[in-house]
C-alpha positions as CSV (number, residue, x, y, z in Angstrom):
1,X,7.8,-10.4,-25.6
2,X,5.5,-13.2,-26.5
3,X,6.2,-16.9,-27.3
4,X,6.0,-16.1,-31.1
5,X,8.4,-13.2,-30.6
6,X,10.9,-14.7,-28.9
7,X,10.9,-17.1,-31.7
8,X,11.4,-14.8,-34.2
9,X,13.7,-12.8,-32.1
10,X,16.1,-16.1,-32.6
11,X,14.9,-16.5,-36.4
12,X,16.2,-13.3,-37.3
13,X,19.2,-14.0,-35.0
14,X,20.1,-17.2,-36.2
15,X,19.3,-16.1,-39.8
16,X,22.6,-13.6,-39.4
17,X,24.5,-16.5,-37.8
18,X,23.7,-18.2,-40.8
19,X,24.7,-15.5,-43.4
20,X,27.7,-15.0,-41.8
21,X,28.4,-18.8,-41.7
22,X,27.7,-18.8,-45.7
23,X,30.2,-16.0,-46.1
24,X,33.0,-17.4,-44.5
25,X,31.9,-20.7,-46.3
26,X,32.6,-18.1,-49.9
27,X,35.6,-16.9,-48.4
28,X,37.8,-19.8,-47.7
29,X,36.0,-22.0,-51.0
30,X,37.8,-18.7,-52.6
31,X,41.0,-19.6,-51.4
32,X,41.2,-23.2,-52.2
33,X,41.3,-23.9,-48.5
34,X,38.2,-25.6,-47.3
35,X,34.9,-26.9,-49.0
36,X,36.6,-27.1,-52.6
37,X,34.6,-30.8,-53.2
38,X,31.6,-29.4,-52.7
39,X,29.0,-28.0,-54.8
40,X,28.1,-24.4,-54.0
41,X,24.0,-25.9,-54.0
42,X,25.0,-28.1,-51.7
43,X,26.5,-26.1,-49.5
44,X,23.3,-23.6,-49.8
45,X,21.0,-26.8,-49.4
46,X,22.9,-27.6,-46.1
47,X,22.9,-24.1,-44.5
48,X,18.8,-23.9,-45.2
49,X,18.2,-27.3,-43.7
50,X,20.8,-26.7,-40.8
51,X,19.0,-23.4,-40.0
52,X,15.2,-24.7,-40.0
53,X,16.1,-27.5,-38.4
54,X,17.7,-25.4,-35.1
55,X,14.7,-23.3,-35.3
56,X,12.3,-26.5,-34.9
57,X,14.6,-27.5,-31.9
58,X,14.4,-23.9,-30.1
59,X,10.6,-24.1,-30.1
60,X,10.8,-28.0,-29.1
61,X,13.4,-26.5,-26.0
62,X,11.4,-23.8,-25.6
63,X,8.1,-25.5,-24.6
64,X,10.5,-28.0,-22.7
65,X,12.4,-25.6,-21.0
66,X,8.9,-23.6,-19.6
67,X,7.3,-27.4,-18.4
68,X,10.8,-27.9,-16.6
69,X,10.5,-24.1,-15.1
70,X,6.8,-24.8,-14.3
71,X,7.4,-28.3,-12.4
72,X,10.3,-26.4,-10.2
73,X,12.4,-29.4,-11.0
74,X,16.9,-29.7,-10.0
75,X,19.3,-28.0,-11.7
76,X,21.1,-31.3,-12.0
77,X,18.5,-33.0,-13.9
78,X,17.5,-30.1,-15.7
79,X,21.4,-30.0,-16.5
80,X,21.9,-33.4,-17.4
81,X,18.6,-33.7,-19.8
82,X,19.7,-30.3,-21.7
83,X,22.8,-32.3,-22.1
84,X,21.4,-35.5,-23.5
85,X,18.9,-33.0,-25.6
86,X,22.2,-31.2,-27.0
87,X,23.9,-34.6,-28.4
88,X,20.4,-36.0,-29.3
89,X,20.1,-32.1,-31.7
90,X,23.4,-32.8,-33.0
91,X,22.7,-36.1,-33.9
92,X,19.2,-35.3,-35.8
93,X,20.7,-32.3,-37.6
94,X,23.5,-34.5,-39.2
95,X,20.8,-37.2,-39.7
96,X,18.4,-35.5,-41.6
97,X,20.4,-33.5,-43.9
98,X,22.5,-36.8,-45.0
99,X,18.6,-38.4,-45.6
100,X,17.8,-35.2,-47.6
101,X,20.8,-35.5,-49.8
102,X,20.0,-39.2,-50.4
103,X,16.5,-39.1,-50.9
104,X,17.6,-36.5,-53.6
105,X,20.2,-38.5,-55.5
106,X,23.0,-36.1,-54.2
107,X,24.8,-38.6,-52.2
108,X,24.5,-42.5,-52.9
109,X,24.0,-44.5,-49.6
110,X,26.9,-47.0,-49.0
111,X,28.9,-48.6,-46.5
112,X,31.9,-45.8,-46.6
113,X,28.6,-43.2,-46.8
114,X,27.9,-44.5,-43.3
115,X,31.2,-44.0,-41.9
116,X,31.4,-40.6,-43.3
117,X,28.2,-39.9,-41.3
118,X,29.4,-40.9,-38.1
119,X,32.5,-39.2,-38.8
120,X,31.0,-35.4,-39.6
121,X,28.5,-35.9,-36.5
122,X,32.0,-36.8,-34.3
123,X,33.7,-33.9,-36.6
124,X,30.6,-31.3,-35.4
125,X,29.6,-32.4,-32.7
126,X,30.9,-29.4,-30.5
127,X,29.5,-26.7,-32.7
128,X,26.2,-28.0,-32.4
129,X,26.5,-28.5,-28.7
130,X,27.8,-24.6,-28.9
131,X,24.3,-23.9,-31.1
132,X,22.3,-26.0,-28.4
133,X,23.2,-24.0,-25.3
134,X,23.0,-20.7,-27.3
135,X,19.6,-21.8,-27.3
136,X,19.3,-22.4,-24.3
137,X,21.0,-19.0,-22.8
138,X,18.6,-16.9,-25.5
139,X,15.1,-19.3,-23.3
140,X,16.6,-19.0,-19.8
141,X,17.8,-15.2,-20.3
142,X,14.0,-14.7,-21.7
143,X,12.4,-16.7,-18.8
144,X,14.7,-14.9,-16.5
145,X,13.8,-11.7,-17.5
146,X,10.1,-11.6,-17.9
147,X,10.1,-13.3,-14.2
148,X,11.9,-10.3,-13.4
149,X,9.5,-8.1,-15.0
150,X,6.5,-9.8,-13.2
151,X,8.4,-9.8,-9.9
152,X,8.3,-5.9,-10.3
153,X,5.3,-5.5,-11.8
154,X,3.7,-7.6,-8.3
155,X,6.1,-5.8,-5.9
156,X,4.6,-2.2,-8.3
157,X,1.2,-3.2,-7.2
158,X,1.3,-4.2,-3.8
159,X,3.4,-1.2,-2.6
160,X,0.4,1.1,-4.8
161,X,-2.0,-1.2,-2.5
162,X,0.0,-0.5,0.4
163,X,0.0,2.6,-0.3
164,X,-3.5,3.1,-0.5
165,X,-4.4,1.1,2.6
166,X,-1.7,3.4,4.9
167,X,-4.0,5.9,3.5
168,X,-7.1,5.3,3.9
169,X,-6.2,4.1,7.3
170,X,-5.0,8.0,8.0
171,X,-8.3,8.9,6.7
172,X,-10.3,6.4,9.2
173,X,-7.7,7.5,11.9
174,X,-8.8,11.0,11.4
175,X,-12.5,10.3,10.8
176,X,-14.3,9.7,14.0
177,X,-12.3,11.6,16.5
178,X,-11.9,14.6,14.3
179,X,-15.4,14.5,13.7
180,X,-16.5,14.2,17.4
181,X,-14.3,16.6,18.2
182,X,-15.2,19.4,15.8
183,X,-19.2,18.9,16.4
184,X,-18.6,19.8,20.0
185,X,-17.0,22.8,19.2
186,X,-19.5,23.7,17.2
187,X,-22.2,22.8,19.9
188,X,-20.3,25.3,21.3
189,X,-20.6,28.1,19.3
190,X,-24.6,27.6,17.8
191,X,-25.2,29.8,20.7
192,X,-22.1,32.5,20.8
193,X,-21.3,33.2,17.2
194,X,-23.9,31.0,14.8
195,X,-22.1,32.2,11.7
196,X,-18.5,30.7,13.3
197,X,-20.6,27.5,13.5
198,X,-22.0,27.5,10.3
199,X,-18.9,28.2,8.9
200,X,-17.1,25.7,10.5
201,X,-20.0,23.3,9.3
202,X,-19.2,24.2,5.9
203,X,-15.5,23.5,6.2
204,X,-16.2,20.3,7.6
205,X,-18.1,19.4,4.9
206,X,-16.0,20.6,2.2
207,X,-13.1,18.3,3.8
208,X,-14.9,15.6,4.2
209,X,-16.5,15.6,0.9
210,X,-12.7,15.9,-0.7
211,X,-11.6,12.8,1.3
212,X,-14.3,11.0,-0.1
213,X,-14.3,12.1,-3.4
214,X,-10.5,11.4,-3.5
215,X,-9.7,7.7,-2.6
216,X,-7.5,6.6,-5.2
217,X,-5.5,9.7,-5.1
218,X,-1.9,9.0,-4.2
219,X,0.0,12.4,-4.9
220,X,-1.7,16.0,-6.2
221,X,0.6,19.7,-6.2
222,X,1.3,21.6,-3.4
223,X,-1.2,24.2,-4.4
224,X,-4.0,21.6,-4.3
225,X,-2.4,20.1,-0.6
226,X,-2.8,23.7,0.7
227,X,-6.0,24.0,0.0
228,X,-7.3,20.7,1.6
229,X,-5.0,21.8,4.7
230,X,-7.0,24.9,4.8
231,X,-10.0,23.8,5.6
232,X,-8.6,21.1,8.3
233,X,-6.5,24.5,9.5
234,X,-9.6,26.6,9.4
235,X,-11.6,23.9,12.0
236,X,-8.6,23.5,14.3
237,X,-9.2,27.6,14.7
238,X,-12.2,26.9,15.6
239,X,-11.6,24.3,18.0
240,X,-8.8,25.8,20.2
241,X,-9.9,29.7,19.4
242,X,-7.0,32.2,20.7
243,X,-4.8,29.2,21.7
244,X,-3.6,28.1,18.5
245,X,-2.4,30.2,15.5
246,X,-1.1,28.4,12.0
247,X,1.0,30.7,9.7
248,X,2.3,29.5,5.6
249,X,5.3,30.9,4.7
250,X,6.0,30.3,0.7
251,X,9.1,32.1,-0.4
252,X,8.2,31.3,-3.9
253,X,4.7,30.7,-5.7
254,X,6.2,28.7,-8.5
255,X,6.8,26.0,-6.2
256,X,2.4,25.2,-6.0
257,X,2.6,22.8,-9.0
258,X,5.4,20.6,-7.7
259,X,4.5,17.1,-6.7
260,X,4.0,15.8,-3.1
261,X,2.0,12.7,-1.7
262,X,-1.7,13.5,-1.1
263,X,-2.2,14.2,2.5
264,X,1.4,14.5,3.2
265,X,0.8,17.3,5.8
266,X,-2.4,16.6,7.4
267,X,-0.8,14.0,9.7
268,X,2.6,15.6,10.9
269,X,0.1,19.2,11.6
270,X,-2.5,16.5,13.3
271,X,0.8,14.9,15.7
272,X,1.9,18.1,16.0
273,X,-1.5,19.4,18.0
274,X,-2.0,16.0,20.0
275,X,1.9,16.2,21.0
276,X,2.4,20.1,21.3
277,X,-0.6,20.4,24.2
278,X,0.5,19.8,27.6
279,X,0.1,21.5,31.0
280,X,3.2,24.2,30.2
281,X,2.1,24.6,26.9
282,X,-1.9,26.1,26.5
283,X,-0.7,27.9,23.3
284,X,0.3,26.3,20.4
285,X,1.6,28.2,17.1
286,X,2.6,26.3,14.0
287,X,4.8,27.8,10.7
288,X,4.7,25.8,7.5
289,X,7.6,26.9,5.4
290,X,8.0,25.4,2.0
291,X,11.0,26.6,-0.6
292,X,12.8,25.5,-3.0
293,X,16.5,24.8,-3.0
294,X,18.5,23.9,-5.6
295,X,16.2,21.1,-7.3
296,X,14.7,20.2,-4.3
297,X,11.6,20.5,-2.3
298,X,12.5,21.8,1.6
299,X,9.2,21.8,3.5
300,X,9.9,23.0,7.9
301,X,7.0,22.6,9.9
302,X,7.7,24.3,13.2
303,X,5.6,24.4,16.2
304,X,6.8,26.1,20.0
305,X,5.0,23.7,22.1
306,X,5.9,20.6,24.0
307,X,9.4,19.3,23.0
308,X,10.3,15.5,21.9
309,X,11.3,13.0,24.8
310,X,14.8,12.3,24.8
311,X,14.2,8.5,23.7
312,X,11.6,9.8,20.9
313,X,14.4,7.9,18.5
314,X,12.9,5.0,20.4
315,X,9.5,5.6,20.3
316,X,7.3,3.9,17.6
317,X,5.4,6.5,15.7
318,X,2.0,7.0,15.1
319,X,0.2,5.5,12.0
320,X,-0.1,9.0,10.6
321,X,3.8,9.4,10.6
322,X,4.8,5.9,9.4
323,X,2.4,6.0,6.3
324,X,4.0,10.2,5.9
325,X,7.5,8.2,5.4
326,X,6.4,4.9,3.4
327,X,4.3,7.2,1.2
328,X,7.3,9.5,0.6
329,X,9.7,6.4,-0.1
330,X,7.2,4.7,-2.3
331,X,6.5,8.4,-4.2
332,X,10.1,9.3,-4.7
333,X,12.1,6.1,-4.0
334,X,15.3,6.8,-1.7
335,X,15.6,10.5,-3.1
336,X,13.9,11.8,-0.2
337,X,14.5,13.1,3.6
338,X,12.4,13.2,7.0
339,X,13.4,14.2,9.7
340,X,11.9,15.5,13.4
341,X,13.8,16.5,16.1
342,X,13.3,19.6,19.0
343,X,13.7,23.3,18.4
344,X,16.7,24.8,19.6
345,X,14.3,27.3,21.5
346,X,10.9,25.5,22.0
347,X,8.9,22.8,20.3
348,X,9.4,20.4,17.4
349,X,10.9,21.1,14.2
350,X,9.9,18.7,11.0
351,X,12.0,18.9,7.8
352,X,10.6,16.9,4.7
353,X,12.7,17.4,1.2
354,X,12.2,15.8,-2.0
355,X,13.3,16.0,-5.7
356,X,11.2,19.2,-7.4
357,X,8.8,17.4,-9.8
358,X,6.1,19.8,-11.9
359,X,3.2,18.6,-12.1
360,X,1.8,19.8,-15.6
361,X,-1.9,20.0,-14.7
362,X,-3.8,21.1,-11.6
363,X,-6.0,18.2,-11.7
364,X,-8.1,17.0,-8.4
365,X,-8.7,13.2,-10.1
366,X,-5.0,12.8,-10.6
């Protein structure tokens, strides 16, 4: 709402006030019980004047009140000049529509006229101090509110920022050892299986090429998450050959267009092979499981290697896993749940659920 709105916001506001002033006025001149002496045009005359006048004073408040806001000044003498301003707009009110009348030839300017003045500004004075601070609450509760809105609006774009930056910094985290990692493997293989190699080339590049192509992307569909966890899957293969096995278990395929943050798995499969390796454990075999219950999302990521330390509670995870959670929080608010704790037989269990949210087109750009 703009300056100019707000104003007519109150115009249109005040304009009722006014109406309904006008009818009581009607209803009790009816009865013989108030306003008898005076003349209906007068009356009329008065209410206009009254109402244009209050409107010139919100606007004169209004640009007062923002300069007050602006130069942070105390409640108490913001309190006490809103006081002073609130007599002062009584006074003026009174003031000019006595002048009007005058300068009209409705009311001849005397002595007794004088007294009569200072008596109806004693005789309104409260009601006008009433219209004042209505004023007042309509500017502050405006002020208040589009502060509000900015606040969120600010706190909106720096968690999207924050957001962002968690991950990229996944990206850069999985970048350059990933990278050296996978090009030794396929050193490796150039010589023992050249197709292997050149495949694993190609699935390098095809990742690599999404992660690029996709910074600003903050959530996609699950289908679309598969598929870039594919290809990281399909190099890990490569990498630790008959010692590591990954199996997707999807109890229902309606479930692919539901929403989830970009990159989601990536990182908890990623802590899951730097963590699950150990000198007990040469083999490592993974099972994503992802259903649907109730209205939710459950996703299980199970592997049978090395278990969680007893203090893990303690432990500070890695960047991966603390972006997996503020990304979650930021993408579905509260309404969400992580958790990772140790197989009852073997190994580390994940369980991730959020709300079911359909995304409504399959698109990469998002």
């Amino acid at each position: 709402m703009k300056k100019s709105r707000l104003t007519l916001f109150f115009s249109i506001l005040y304009a009722f006030i006014s109406i309904l002033h006008l009818v009581k006025v009607y209803y009790f001149k009816s009865i013989g019980y108030r306003y008898t002496q005076k003349k209906w045009s007068i009356l009329i005359i008065d209410s206009i004047l009254d109402y244009f006048l209050v409107i010139l004073f919100f606007i004169v408040v209004n640009k007062t009140t923002k300069k007050l806001l602006n130069k942070k000044k105390s409640w108490k003498q913001i309190a006490l000049l809103h006081i002073m301003l609130s007599f002062l707009m009584s006074f003026i009110i009174v003031l000019c529509i006595y002048l009007f009348h005058i300068s009209n030839g409705n009311i001849k300017l005397n002595d007794l006229m004088l007294k009569e003045v200072l008596r109806y500004i004693i005789a309104t004075i409260d009601v006008n101090v009433l219209i004042y601070f209505f004023i007042i609450s309509v500017i502050y509760s405006y002020h208040y509110l589009k502060k509000n809105q900015k606040i969120e609006k600010e706190k909106s774009i720096l968690e999207r920022q924050l957001m962002k930056t968690r991950l990229n910094l996944i990206r850069s985290n999985l970048q350059p050892h990933f990278l050296f990692n996978t090009l030794n493997s396929v050193s490796s293989l150039i010589d023992i299986s050249p197709k292997k190699a050149q495949d694993t080339i190609a699935d390098l590049s095809d990742l690599f090429r999404e992660l690029l192509d996709t910074k600003e992307k903050l959530t996609t569909c699950i289908e679309l998450e598969l598929s870039t966890l594919k290809k990281y899957i399909s190099i890990l293969e490569v990498r630790f050959a008959d010692n590591f096995s990954f199996k997707t278990i999807i109890h229902d395929t309606s479930i692919l267009n539901a929403k989830i943050p970009y990159l989601l798995l990536q990182p908890i499969i990623e802590n899951s092979v730097k963590h699950g390796y150990s000198y007990d454990h040469d083999d490592l075999n993974i099972i994503l499981i992802i259903q649907k219950i109730n209205d939710c999302i459950l996703i299980t990521i199970e592997n049978d290697g090395k278990s969680l330390p007893d203090d893990f509670c303690q432990v500070k995870m890695n960047i991966g896993l603390e972006s997996t959670i503020e990304r979650l929080k930021s993408t579905f608010n509260e309404n969400y749940f992580f958790k990772m704790n140790n197989n009852k037989d073997k190994g580390v269990i994940t369980s991730i659920s959020f709300p079911y949210i359909a995304v409504k087109t399959v698109d990469r750009s998002n």
